[in-house]
N, C-alpha and C positions, 0 to 999 in steps of 0.2 A: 610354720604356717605357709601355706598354698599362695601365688599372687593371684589367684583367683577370689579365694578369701582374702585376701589384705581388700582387692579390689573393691570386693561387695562390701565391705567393712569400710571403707574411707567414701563408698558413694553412698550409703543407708545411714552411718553415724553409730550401726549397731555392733557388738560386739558378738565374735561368735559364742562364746560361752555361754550371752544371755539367751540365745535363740534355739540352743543345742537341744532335740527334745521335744521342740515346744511346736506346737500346730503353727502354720503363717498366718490361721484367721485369727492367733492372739496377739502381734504386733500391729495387724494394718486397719485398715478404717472397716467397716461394715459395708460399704460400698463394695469398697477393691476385695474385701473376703467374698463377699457374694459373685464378683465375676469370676477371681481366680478359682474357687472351691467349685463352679460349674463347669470351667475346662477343664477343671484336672479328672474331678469323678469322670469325666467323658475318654477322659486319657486313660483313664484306666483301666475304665471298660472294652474301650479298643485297641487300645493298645498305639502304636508307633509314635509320631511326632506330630507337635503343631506347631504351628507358632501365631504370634497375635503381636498385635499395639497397646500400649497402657500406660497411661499418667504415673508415675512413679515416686511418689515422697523422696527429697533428696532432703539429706540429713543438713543442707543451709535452710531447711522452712521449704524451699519452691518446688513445685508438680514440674517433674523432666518427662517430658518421650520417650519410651523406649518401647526396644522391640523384645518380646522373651518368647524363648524358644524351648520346647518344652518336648522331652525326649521320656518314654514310659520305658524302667530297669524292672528287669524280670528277674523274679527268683528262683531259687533251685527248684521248684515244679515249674518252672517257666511260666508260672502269670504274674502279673506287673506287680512290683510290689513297694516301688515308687517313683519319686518320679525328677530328673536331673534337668537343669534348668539355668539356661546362658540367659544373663538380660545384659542388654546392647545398649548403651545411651545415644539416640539417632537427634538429641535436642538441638542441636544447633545445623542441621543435616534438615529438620523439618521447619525449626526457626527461618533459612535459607529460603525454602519455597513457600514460604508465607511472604515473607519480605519479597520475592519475584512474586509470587503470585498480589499482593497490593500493589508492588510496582506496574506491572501490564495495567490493572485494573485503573489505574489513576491517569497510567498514557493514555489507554481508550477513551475516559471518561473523558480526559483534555479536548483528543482530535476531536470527541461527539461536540464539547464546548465549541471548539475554533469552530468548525464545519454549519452548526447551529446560529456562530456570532455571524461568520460571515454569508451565510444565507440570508440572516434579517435584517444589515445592516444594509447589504447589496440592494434588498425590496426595498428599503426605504429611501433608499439613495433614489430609487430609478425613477420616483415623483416627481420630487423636481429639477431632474432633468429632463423629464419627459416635457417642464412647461420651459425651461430652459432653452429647449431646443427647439421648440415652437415658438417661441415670440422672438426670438433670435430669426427663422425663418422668416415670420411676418416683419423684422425689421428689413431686415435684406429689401423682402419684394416693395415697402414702401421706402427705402433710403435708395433704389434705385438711380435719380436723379440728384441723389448727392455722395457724391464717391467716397470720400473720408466718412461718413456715419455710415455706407453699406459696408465699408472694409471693416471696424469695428464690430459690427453685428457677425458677418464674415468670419472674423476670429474668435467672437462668443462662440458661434454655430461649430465650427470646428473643434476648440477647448473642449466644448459640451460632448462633441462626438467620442471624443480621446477618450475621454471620461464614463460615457456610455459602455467602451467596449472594455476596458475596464472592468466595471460593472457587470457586463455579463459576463467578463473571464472569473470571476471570483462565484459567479452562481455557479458557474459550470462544475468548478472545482469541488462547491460543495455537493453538489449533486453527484458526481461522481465518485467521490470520496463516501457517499452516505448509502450508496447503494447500487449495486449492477440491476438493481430492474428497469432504471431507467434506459438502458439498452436492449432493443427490439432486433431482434436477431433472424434475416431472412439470406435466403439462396438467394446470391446475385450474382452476376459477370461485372466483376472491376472496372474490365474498357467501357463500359457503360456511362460508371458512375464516374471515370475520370474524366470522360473525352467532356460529360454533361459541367465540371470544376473548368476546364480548361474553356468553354466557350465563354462563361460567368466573367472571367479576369480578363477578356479581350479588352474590357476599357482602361485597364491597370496595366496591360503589356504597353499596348497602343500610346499612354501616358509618358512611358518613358522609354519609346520606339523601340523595346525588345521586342527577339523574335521566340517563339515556343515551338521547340522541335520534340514533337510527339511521337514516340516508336511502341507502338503496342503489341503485343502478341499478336498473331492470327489466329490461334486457338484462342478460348475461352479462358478467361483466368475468372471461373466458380470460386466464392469464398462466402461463408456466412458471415454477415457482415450486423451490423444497423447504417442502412445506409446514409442515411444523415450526420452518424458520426463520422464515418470512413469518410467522406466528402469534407468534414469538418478540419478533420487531420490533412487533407490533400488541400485544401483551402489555405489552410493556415500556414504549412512549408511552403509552397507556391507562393503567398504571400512575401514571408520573407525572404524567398531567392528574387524575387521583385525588388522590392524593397534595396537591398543591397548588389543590385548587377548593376554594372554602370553602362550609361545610356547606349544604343546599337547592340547590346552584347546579345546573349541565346544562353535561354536557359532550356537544360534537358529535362525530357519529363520520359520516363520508361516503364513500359509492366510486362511482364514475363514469369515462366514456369523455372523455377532452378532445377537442377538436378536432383536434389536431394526434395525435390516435390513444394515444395515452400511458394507462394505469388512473392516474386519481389517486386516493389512499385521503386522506383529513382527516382530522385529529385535533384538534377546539378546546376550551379548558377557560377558565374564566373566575377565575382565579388574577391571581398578582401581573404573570405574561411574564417579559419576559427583556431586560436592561437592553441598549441598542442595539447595544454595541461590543462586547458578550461572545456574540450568536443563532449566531455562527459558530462560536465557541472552544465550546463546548458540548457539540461530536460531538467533540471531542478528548478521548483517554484520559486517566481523573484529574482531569479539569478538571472545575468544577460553576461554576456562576453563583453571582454572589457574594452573591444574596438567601435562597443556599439551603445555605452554607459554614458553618451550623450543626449540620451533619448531617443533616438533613433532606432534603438530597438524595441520600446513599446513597452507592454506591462512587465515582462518577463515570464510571465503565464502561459504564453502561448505552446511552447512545446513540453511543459509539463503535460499540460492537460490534453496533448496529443498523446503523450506516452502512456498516460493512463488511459486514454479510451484502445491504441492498440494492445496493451498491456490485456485491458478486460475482454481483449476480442483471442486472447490467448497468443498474439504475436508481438513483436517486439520491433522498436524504435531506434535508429542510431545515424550519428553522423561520423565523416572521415574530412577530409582534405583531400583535393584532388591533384596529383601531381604539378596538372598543367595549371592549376589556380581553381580560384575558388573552394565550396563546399559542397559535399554530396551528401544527402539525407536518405537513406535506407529506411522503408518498410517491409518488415516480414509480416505474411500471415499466411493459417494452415491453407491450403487447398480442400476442395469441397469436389470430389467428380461428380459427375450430372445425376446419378443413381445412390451419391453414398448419402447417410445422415448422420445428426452429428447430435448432440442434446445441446441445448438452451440453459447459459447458464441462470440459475434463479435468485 
């Protein structure tokens, strides 16, 4: 005996002797004779090779997968005169991409869940803080003349603001996360939209007597952008090089054409940096460097939801450490010359 036949003998249950002779539409179901008796007459009549998928009776009771490959033998006048036939058991080969393809299906379904939890939960948050932060207001202007009940209020007001932005770091997230239409993608010149980010933060340098040394291209740095995001992202790292420069210091702000044609925009501040193993873990949501896990680094949202808006604008986000101190924050994105076009992603 053949291990071809053993084979097909220990996955069918059937013996060859019982089968020897005998047409295949008299073992299999009326189903499977009606598919296999239409490919084969078709084999016949033309002749060469096919091959197909098909449910397989496997001699435990269970329907196996398989693939059979179906080859037309010719006879001494050379027309077919039957027909040889490999079946391949692919069960656990299609079992596999059923089990990945439910798995994808279950992640998506999750992030659609998170994305959907924390957009409704964000709207409902931002009611009452909306009144939070108004009566908090109205206390301030009437505890005026009593110091301890304005400084209270003061702190409400404050709390509430913390909480606010917060709040719209988690919309932003979903919104981003849920769809690139939300970005409006126009030809703009960078030095535009930065030098318009760098006047906006005059009262946040001036607060803690930094100076902002701005070197911009004298060309054009064109990039499709949505300008309210790009200003977003330029906002937000400028933010934290604030935040973390200590008082007098100079933080740098740069935009420029690279070589390799790319806008790079810089961001360096002369803070504490960012300890070596965590510069990556950084743009991950909720995550904060552990120099700054006193709060003082804020939601931790903040440079995910930067890497995702330059991520969607087709460029890319990263920080280094600067030899002489501090951290420097890289943006890439493509260039745009004055004449080219580019599509809109949808």
């Amino acid at each position: 005996m053949s291990a071809s036949t053993q084979a097909w003998e220990e996955f069918t249950g059937r013996r060859r002797d019982d089968v020897i002779g005998r047409a295949a539409s008299s073992y299999l179901s009326a189903e499977e004779a009606v598919l296999h008796s239409e490919r084969d007459r078709e084999l016949l009549r033309n002749g060469g090779r096919t091959s197909y998928e098909s449910s397989v009776m496997h001699r435990d009771g269970t329907r196996r997968d398989a693939v059979l490959i179906k080859v037309a033998v010719h006879g001494d006048d050379g027309t077919p005169a039957g027909i040889l036939v490999v079946l391949m058991d692919v069960s656990e080969f299609r079992a596999a991409e059923r089990a990945t393809r439910d798995a994808r299906d279950a992640a998506e379904e999750a992030s659609r869940a998170k994305s959907e939890f924390i957009a409704n939960i964000s709207h409902e948050l931002r009611t009452p803080l909306q009144s939070i932060l108004g009566f908090s207001e109205l206390g301030m202007v009437r505890g005026r003349q009593h110091e301890k009940l304005a400084s209270m209020f003061a702190d409400i007001h404050a709390s509430g603001q913390r909480m606010l932005a917060l709040v719209n770091d988690l919309l932003d997230v979903s919104k981003i996360e849920s769809t690139v239409g939300t970005f409006h993608l126009e030809r703009a010149d960078l030095r535009t939209l930065v030098r318009e980010v760098a006047r906006e933060i005059d009262p946040l340098l001036a607060g803690r007597q930094l100076r902002l040394d701005l070197k911009l291209s004298d060309l054009p740095l064109v990039a499709k952008v949505d300008p309210m995001r790009f200003q977003q992202v330029v906002r937000n790292v400028l933010a934290n090089a604030i935040k973390f420069s200590p008082f007098h210091g100079v933080i740098a702000l740069s935009g420029e054409t690279t070589p390799a044609g790319e806008i790079r925009i810089g961001i360096a501040d002369q803070g504490p940096g960012i300890p070596p193993d965590e510069i990556e873990h950084v743009f991950e949501a909720f995550v904060q460097s552990s120099l700054t896990k006193d709060g003082s680094g804020g939601t931790g949202l903040g440079l995910a939801i930067c890497r995702k808006i330059i991520e969607a604008h087709g460029g890319r986000i990263h920080a280094e450490n600067r030899s002489e101190g501090g951290a420097l924050f890289l943006i890439h994105l493509p260039a745009r010359g004055a004449t080219e076009t580019a599509p809109i992603p949808l």
